[in-house]
N, C-alpha and C positions, 0 to 999 in steps of 0.2 A: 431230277436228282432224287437218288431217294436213302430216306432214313434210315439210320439201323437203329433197333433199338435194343440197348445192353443192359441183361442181367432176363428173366424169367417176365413173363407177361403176368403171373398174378402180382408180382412185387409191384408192379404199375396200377396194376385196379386196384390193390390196399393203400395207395398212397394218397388217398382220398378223403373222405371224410370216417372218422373213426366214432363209432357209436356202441363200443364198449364200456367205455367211459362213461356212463351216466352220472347225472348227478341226484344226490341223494334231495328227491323232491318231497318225502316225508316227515323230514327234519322239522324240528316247531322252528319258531323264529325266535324263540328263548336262548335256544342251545344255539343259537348261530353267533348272536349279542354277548354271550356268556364267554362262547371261544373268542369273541375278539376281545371283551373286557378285560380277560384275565391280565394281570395287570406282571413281570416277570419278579421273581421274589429276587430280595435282594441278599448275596451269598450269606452263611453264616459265618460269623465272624470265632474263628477257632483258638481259646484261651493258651490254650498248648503251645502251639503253635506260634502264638505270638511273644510268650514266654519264652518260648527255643530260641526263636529271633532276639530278642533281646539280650541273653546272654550271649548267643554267637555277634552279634554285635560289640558286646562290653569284651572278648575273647581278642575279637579282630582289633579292638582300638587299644588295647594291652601288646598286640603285635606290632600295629605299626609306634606304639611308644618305643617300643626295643627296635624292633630295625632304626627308626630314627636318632635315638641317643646313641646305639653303637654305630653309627654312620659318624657321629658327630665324636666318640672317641675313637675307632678304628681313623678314621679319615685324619683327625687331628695326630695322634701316633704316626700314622706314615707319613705326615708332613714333617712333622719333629724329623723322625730318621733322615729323612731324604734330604734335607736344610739343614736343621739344627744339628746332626751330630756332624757332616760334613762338616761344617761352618767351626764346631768345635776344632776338629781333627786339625784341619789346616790352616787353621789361624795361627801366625807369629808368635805370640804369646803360648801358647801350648807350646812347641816347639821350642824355646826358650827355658820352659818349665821345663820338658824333658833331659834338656843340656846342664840344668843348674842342678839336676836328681841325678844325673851320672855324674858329674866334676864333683860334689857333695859325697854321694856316698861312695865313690868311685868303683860303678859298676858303667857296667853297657848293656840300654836297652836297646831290643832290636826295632826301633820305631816301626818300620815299613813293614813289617811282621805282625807288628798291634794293630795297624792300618790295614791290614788283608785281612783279621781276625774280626775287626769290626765290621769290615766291610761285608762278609759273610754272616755274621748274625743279622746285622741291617736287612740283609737280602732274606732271610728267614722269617724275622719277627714280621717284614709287609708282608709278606706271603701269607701268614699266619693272619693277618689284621684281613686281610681280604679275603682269606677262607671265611674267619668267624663271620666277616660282615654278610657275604654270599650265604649263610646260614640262615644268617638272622633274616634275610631279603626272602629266602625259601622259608622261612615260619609264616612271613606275613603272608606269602602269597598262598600258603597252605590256608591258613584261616579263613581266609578270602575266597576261597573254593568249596570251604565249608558251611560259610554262610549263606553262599547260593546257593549251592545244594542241599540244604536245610540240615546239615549233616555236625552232628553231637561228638560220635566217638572220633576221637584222632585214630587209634590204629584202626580201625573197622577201615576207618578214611583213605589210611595208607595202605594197607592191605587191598584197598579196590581198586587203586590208584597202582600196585604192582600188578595186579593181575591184570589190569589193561595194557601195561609193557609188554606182559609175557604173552 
């Protein structure tokens, strides 16, 4: 049976012992002790820098104070609507009030009119509560991307931030 053997005959005779490589046998033994001593420094610690942090920290916990209280008034606002003026609206009592304000002054309110009317701002003002909050959610989470990124100016921020859209 016989071999083949692939690729060039000298690539086989260099694959051998390589004696280009010398080692530097002149060296003291000072300088050998010295490179291994060297002991690695430890970083310097940058005042700036750790300033900058510290305010974009005190920045981001001013964020998440607002996103969280407006969660806690947004959130509480569209529960009011969605419950509490329902609950108003068609409650018996209301309804009664409106009967004894026509037979009293003897007009006619169109109730189921006032009821479509309410019913349509109700549908606004949450929409509205849930923009603001989705705002205030996008401030935190902008701060929050500034801080990591060591990043000061808001519009510089957002400016780098469009240009990566585009």
């Amino acid at each position: 049976m016989e071999k083949k053997i692939v690729g060039n005959i000298d690539d086989v005779a260099q694959s051998g012992i390589n004696f280009s490589n010398k080692r530097n046998w002149d060296k003291k033994e000072d300088d050998k002790v010295k490179e291994i001593k060297e002991e690695p420094k430890e970083p310097e610690i940058d005042a700036e820098y750790n300033a900058r942090q510290k305010r974009l920290e005190e920045k981001l916990v001013a964020a998440k104070a607002i996103n969280y209280s407006g969660f806690v008034f947004n959130g509480s606002s569209i529960l009011i609507m969605v419950v509490g003026v329902h609950q108003v609206i068609m409650d018996p009592n209301t309804i009664e009030f409106i009967n004894l304000i026509e037979t009293t002054f003897g007009i006619e309110i169109q109730y189921e009119r006032f009821i479509e009317l309410i019913e349509l701002w109700k549908t606004h003002l949450i929409s509205l509560c849930g923009s603001v909050q989705l705002g205030f959610m996008y401030y935190q989470q902008t701060r929050q991307k500034m801080k990591d990124m060591d990043r000061e100016d808001l519009f510089g921020f957002i400016n780098d931030e469009l240009n990566e859209v585009i």
